[in-house]
C-alpha positions in Angstrom: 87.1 131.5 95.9 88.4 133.9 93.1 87.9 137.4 93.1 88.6 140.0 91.1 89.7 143.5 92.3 90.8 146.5 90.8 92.9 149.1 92.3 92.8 152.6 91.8 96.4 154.0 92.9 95.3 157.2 93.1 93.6 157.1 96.1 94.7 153.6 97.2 91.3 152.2 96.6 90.7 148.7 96.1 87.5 147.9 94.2 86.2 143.8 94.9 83.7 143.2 91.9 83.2 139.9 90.5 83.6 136.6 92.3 83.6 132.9 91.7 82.4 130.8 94.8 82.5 127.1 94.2 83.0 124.4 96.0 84.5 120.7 95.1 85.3 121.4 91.4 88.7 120.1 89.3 91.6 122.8 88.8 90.7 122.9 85.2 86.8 123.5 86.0 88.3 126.3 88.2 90.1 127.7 85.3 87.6 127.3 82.8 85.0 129.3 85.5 88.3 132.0 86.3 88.3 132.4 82.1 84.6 132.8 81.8 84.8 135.7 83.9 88.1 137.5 83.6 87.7 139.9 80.7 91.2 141.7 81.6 93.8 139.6 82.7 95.2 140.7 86.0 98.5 141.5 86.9 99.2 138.9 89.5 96.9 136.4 90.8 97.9 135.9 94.6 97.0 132.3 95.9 96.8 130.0 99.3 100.5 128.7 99.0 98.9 125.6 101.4 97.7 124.5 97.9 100.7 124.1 96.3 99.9 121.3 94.1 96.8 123.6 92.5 99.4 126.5 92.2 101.8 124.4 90.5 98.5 122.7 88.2 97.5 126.3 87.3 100.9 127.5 85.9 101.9 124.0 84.5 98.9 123.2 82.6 96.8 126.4 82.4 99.3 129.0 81.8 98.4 130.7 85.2 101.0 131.8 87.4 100.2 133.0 91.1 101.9 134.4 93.8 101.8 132.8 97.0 101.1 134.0 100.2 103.3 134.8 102.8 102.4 132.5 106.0 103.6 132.2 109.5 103.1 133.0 112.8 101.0 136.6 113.2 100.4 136.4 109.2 96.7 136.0 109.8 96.5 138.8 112.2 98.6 140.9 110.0 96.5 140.4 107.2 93.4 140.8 109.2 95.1 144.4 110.0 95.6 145.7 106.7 92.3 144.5 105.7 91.0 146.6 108.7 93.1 149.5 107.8 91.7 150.0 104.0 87.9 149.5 105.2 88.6 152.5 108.0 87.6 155.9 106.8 90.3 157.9 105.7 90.2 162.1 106.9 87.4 162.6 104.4 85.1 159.9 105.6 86.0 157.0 102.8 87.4 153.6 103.3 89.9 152.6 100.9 88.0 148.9 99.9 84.9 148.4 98.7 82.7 145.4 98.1 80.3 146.4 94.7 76.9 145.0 94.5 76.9 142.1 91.8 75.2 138.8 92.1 78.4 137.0 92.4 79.5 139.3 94.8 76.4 137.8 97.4 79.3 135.1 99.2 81.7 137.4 100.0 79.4 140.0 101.2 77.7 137.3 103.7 81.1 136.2 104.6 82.1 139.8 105.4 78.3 140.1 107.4 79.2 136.7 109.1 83.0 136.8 109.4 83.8 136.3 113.8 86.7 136.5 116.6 87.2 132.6 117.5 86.2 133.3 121.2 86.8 129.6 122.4 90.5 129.6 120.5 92.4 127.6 122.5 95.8 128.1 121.1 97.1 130.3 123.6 100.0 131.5 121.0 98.1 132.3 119.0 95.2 135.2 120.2 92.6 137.3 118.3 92.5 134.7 115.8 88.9 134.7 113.4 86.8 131.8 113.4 87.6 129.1 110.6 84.3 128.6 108.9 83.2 130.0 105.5 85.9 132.0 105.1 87.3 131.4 101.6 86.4 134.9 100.5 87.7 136.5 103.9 91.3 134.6 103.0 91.5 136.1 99.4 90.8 139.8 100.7 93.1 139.4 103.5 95.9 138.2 100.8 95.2 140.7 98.5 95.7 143.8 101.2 98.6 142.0 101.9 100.1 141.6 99.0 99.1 145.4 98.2 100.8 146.7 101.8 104.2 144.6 100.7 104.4 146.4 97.0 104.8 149.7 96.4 102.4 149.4 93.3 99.4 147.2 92.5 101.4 145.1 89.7 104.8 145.1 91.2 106.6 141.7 92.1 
């Protein structure tokens, strides 16, 4: 999944508007897709760093550096909280992320619609953990309020 957001630092809003949702494609169909779409380059492109190999691919051959994300234990729960945090009404009644209605939005807004506590988790260390199905667009949005609760601005480091 690659979406693109825009934010709007004066009120801290994060806008999710296009997406790409494909499944078993090559890095450079990925890129050529990402390219297609992307009529302002962002500032940073955070990624999985699980997929270091595609991370590496992208910047090598493809001229696309990411950033990765941060992981260890509590970093899915952490995320999860700061994604819950920006869709929370603020004192005048507006959440601080929204989800625009664009055909290649329709995965991401199921997977927010469908998105579930793993109630049979049995890794006792690990609690309040979500259910690991279809959620590729869930993982972006919880990296990206991440990455924007670590910087102080939308394009810094």
């Amino acid at each position: 999944c690659y979406l693109l957001a825009a934010h709007d630092p004066t009120d801290d809003t994060v806008h999710l508007y296009r997406a790409i949702y494909r499944r078993e494609r090559t890095i450079t169909q990925h890129v050529d897709a990402i390219r297609e779409i992307t009529d302002v380059w962002p500032d940073w492109i955070v990624a999985d760093s699980e997929d270091r190999g595609s991370r590496l691919t992208m910047a090598r051959e493809h001229d696309i550096p990411t950033l990765a994300t941060r992981k260890g234990k509590g970093s899915v729960r952490s995320g999860l909280n700061h994604v819950s945090e920006r869709l929370e009404p603020d004192a005048s009644g507006r959440p601080h992320l929204f989800v625009h209605d664009h055909p290649t939005m329709k995965p991401v807004i199921k997977e927010f619609l469908s998105y579930r506590w793993d109630t049979m988790n049995s890794k006792r260390d690990q609690p309040d953990m979500p259910l690991k199905k279809d959620d590729h667009a869930m993982d972006c949005v919880r990296y990206l309020c991440t990455r924007l609760a670590s910087s102080s601005t939308f394009g810094a480091g």
